[in-house]
C-alpha positions, 0 to 999 in steps of 0.5 A: 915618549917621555922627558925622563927615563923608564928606569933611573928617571933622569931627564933623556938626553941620549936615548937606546932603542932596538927594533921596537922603537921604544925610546923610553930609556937614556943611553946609560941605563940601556949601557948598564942593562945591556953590559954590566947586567946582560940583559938583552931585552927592551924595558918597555915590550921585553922584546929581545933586542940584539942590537941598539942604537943610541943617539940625541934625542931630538924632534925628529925622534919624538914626531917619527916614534909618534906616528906611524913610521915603518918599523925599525929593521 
C-alpha cells in the first residue's frame, strides 16, 4: 500500500477495500466510483466487488494487508 491513492493521488486517510484487500484507494474515489460512476470493480485486480468497507487507515492496515493474512470474507 501506498501513502496517496491509485486514482486522485491524494494522501490516504480513509481507505475502501473489498474482498481482495486492496487498500490503494481513499474512501472518496471508491464513493465517486461505486455510486455516481456504477462501477462495482477494484481499481487495482478489477475483481467485482459487491460490498466494501471503509475505514482510517492505521498500522494495523498496512502490517496485516503486507503479510500474509487470511483473505478478506
Amino acid at each position: 500500500m501506498e501513502d496517496c491513492c491509485a486514482v486522485c493521488a491524494e494522501p490516504l486517510e480513509w481507505i475502501g477495500y473489498g474482498q481482495c484487500g486492496h487498500q490503494d484507494v481513499c474512501s472518496k474515489c471508491i464513493a465517486r466510483l461505486r455510486f455516481v460512476l456504477g462501477d462495482r470493480q477494484c481499481c487495482i485486480c478489477k475483481q467485482e466487488c459487491p460490498s466494501v468497507f471503509v475505514t482510517k487507515v492505521t498500522f494495523f492496515c498496512i502490517l496485516c494487508f503486507s503479510t500474509s493474512c487470511p483473505p478478506i470474507r
